[in-house]
C-alpha positions, 0 to 999 in steps of 0.5 A, a space after each residue: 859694387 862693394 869689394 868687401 861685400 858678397 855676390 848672391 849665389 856664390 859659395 864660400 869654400 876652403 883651399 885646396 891646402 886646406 883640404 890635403 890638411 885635414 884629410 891626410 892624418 885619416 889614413 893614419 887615424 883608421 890604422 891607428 885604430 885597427 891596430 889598437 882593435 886588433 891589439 885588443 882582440 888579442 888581449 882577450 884571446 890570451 886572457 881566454 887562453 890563460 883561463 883554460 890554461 889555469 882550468 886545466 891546471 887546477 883539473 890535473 892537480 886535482 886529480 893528482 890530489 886525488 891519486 895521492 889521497 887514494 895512495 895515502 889510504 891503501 899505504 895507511 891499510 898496508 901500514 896496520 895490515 899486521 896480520 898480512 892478508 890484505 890483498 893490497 899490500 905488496 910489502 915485501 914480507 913473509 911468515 910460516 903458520 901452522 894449520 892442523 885440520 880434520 874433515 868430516 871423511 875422517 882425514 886428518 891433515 898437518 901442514 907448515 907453509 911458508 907465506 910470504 910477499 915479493 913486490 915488482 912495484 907498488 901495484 903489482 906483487 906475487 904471493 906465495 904460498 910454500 907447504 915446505 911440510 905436509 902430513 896426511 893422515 888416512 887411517 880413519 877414511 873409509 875404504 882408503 888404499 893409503 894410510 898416510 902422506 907426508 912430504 913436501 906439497 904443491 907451490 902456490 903462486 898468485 900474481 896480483 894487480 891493483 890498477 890505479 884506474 880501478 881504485 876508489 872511494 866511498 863513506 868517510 875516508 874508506 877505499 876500495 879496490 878491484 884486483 886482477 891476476 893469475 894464480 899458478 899451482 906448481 905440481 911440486 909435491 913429493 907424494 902423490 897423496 898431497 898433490 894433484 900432479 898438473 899444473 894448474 893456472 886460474 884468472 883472478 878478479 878480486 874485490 876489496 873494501 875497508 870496513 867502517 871497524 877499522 878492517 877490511 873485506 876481501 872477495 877473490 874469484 878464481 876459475 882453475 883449469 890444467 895446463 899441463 897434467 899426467 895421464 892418471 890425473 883427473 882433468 881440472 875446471 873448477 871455480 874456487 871463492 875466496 872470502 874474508 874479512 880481518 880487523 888489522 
C-alpha cells in the first residue's frame, strides 16, 4: 500500500494548535464589537440629548424674546403717554390740574389736586390723587342746610399690578394688558362737606388695550366698601367704573 495515498473512511482534520489559533481571538472579536455597540448607542443618546437641549434652548430664547418685544411695547406707550393717564406706565411723575364742575342739583364745584406716580418696580406703582384745595358751593342746591365748603379733601390712593403673565398681543404690533389692585380713599378732608369721614378700600381689575390710532382704552372696576367710618357716616358698598380712551 502506497503511503502517500489515503485510506477509504477516514477524515482529514486540523491539529489541535490549529484550532486554539483560530478560536482564541473570537472572545476578543465579540467585545470588540459590544464595545463598539455600546459606544454607538451612546453616541446617539448624547446626539438625542443634545436635540433636547438645543429644543429647550430655542424655547426659553423665544420666550425671552417675546417678554422683551412685550416690554419694549408697554415702554414705547410709557414713553409718548404725555398726557399721563395710561395705566401702564409706572414713571415716576406728578402734575396739578384744575377742574371746575357744575351738577345738574345746582352744586358747583372747584377743585386743585396734585396727581402724580410713585413706582415700586417696573410692574407695580401707586398713583395719587391729592385735592390739596377743594370749594363747594351750595347756594343753588335745593333745600341744602350749608351754602359752602372749602378745604382740603379726601386722598386717594391706587396701588396698580401689571403682571407679565397677564400681557399680551393682538393686531399689528399692539398689546394689552390686565391689571390688578387696590384703591384706598383716606378720610383726610378738613370739611365735612368735602369728604365722606371712612376709610374706604376697593379691589381693582382693570382692562387695557392699544388702539389702532395710536392711543389706547383703558377700563377699571372697582368695588368700594368701608373699612373704617364714624357713627354719622352712611355705610358704603358701591361699584364705580372707570372708562377711557386718550391719544397720546
Amino acid at each position: 500500500m502506497n503511503s502517500g495515498s489515503r485510506q477509504p473512511g477516514l477524515k482529514k482534520t486540523l491539529p489541535a494548535y490549529a484550532l486554539v489559533a483560530i478560536l482564541l481571538p473570537l472572545p476578543a472579536a465579540f467585545a470588540q464589537e459590544a464595545m463598539d455597540e455600546a459606544s454607538d448607542s451612546e453616541t446617539e443618546a448624547s446626539d438625542s440629548e443634545t436635540e433636547e437641549s438645543d429644543s429647550g434652548t430655542e424655547l426659553e430664547n423665544f420666550e425671552k424674546l417675546k417678554d422683551k418685544a412685550d416690554e419694549s411695547r408697554i415702554a414705547e406707550a410709557a414713553e409718548e403717554n404725555s398726557t399721563g393717564t395710561d395705566p401702564r406706565d409706572f414713571s415716576l411723575k406728578w402734575m396739578p390740574y384744575y377742574r371746575y364742575t357744575e351738577l345738574e342739583n345746582g352744586l358747583v364745584q372747584q377743585d386743585l389736586t396734585a396727581f402724580g406716580t410713585v413706582p415700586f418696580s417696573p410692574t407695580l406703582g401707586m398713583f395719587y390723587e391729592v385735592p390739596v384745595a377743594q370749594y363747594r358751593d351750595f347756594s343753588d342746591v335745593p333745600g341744602s342746610l350749608r351754602t359752602d365748603g372749602i378745604g382740603l379733601g379726601d386722598i386717594d390712593l391706587k396701588f396698580l399690578w401689571n403682571p407679565k403673565a397677564m400681557r399680551f398681543s393682538y393686531g399689528n404690533g399692539m398689546s394689552g394688558s390686565v391689571l390688578l389692585g387696590t384703591d384706598f380713599i383716606l378720610p383726610t378732608a378738613t370739611n365735612d362737606a368735602l369728604g365722606g369721614n371712612a376709610l374706604l378700600a376697593a379691589p381693582i381689575v382693570g382692562l387695557v388695550l392699544d388702539m389702532p390710532l395710536h392711543g389706547f382704552f383703558a377700563a377699571l372696576n372697582l368695588y368700594f366698601f368701608d373699612v373704617y367710618k364714624e357713627d354719622a357716616a352712611p355705610k358704603t358698598s358701591r361699584y364705580v367704573g372707570r372708562f377711557f380712551t386718550c391719544n397720546r
